[in-house]
C-alpha positions as CSV (number, residue, x, y, z in Angstrom):
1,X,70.6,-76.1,-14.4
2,X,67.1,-75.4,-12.1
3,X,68.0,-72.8,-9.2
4,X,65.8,-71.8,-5.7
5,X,65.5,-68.2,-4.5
6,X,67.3,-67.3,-1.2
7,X,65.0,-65.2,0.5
8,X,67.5,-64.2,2.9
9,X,70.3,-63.0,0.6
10,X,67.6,-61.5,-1.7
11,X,65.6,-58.0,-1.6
12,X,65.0,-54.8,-3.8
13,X,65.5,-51.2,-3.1
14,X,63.6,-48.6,-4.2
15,X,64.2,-44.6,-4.8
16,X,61.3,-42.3,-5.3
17,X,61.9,-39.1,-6.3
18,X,59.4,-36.5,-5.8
19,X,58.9,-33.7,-8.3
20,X,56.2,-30.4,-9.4
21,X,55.8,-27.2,-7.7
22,X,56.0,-27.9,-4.5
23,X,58.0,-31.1,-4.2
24,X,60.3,-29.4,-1.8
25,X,57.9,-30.1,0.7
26,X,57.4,-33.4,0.1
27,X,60.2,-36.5,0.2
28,X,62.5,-38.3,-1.4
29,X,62.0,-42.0,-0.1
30,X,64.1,-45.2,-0.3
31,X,61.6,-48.4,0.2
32,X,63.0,-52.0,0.6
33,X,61.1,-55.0,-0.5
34,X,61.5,-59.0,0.4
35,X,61.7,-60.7,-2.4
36,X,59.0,-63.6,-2.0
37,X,59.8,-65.9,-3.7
38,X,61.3,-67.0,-7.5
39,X,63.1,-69.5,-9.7
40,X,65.9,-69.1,-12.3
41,X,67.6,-71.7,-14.9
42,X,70.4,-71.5,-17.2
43,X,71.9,-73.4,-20.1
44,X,75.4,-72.2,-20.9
45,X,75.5,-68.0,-21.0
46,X,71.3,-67.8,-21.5
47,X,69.4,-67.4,-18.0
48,X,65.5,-66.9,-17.4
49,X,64.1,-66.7,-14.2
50,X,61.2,-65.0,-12.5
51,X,60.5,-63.0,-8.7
52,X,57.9,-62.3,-7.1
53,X,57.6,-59.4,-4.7
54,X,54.7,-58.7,-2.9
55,X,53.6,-54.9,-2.4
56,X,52.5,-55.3,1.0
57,X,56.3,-56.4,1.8
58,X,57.8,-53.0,0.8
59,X,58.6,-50.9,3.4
60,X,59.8,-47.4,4.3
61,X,63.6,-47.3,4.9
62,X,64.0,-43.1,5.3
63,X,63.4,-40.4,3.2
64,X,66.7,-39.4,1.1
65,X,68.4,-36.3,2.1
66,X,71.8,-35.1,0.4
67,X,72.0,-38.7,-1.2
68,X,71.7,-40.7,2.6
69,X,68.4,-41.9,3.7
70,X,67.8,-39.9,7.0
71,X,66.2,-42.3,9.4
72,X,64.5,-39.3,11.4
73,X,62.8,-37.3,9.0
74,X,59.6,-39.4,9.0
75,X,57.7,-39.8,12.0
76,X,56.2,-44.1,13.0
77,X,52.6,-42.5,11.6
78,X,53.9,-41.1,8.1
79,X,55.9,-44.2,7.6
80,X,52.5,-46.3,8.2
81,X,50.3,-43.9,5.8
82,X,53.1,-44.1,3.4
83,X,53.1,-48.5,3.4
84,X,49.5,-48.1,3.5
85,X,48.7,-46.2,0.0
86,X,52.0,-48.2,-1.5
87,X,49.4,-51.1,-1.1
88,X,46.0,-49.9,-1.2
89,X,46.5,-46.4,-4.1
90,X,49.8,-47.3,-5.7
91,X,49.1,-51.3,-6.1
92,X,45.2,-50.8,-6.1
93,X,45.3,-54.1,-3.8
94,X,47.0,-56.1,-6.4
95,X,48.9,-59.6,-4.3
96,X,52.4,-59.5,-5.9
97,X,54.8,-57.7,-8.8
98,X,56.2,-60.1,-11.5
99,X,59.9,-59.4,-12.1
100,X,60.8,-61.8,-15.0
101,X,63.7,-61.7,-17.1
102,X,66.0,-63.8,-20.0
103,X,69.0,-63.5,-21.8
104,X,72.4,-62.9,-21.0
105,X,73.8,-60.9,-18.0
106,X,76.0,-58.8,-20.5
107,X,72.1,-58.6,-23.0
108,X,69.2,-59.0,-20.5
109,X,65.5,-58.3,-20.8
110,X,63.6,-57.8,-18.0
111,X,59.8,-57.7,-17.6
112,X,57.8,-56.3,-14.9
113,X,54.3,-56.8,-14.4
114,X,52.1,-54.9,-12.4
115,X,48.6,-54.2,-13.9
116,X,50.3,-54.2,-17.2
117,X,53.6,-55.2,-18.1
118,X,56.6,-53.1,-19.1
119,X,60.2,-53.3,-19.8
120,X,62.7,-53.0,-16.5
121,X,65.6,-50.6,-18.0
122,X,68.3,-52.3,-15.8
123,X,72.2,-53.2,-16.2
124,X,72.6,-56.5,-14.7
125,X,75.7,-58.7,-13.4
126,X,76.2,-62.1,-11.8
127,X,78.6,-63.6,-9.7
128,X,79.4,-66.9,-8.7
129,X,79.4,-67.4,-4.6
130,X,80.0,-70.8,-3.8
131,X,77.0,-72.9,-4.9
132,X,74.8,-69.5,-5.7
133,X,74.7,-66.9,-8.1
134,X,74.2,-63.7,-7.0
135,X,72.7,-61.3,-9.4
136,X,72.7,-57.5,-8.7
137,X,70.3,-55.2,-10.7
138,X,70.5,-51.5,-11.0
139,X,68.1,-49.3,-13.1
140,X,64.8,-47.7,-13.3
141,X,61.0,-49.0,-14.3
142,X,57.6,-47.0,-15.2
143,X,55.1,-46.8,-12.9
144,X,52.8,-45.6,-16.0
145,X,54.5,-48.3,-18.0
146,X,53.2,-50.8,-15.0
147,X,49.5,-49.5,-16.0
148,X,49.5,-47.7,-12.6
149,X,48.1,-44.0,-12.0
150,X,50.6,-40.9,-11.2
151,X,50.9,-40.5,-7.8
152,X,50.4,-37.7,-6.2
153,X,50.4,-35.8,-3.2
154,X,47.6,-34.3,-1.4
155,X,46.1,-31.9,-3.4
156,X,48.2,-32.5,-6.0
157,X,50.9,-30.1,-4.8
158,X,53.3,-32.8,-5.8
159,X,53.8,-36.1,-8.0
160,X,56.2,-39.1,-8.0
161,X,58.5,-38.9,-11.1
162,X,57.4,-41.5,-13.4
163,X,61.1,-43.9,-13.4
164,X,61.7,-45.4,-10.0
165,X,65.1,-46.4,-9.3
166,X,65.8,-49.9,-8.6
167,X,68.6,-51.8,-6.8
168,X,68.4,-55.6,-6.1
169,X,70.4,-58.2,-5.1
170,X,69.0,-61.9,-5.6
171,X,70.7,-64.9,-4.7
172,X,70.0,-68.1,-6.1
173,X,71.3,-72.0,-5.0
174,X,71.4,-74.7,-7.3
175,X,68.3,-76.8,-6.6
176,X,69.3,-80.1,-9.3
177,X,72.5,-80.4,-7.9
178,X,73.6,-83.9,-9.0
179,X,74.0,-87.0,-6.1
């Protein structure tokens, strides 16, 4: 059975965590992404299915304090630098980020691919809601293992640890539903 992506029941989350010597004074942030669009199939248990997210749709939520993203802590100008090198220093420019993955939701394998592509380490579940399956994702991926540079802070007073978490809910409809 063919299903369609529901971009409006669908987006990722990211954590970043900042670390090195002076990482205090830098932040934690959590970055939200639309989900652009994707496909998915399944034949009994097995599912494949691929997303597409487009860097230039990621956005600054907050910066995490105490394990809540603090709305405050980042002023409407650092929020812009910050979504501007996601695009133009992180992605290096680059149009969308592949999310692919098969298998089982109990025994998946998912795939990212940025300038190179790497293995998503990710539990994954999926519900039935109505007509759609929902599938929620949580886990980390490599920005090294996405062929991407360390990023770092001016200076380089600080760096991004390497595994970003990840936290997505995708919803998909069935689109060969029979007449």
């Amino acid at each position: 059975m063919d299903f369609a992506l529901d971009p409006a029941r669908s987006s990722v989350t990211l954590r970043t965590r900042a670390g090195g010597l002076f990482s205090a004074l830098a932040h934690d942030l959590e970055l939200k992404g639309e989900v652009a669009r994707g496909k998915a199939s399944n034949e009994g248990e097995r599912w494949h299915g691929e997303l597409v997210v487009q860097p230039s749709a990621i956005k600054v939520v907050g910066a995490l304090k105490r394990g809540a993203v603090d709305h405050k802590v980042l002023s409407a100008s650092d929020i812009r630098d910050i979504e501007h090198k996601i695009v133009a220093e992180v992605f290096g420019g680059m149009n969308e980020l592949v999310i692919r993955g098969e298998g089982t939701a109990a025994a998946p394998t998912v795939r990212v691919v940025g300038k190179q592509e790497t293995r998503a380490d990710l539990k994954i579940t999926v519900r039935t809601d109505g007509a759609a399956r929902v599938f929620t994702a949580k886990g980390t991926v490599s920005i090294k293992g996405l062929g991407f540079a360390e990023v770092k802070g001016p200076l380089g007073a600080f760096v991004i640890k390497d595994n970003v978490e990840v936290e997505a809910t995708v919803t998909f409809f069935a689109s060969d539903v029979p007449a």
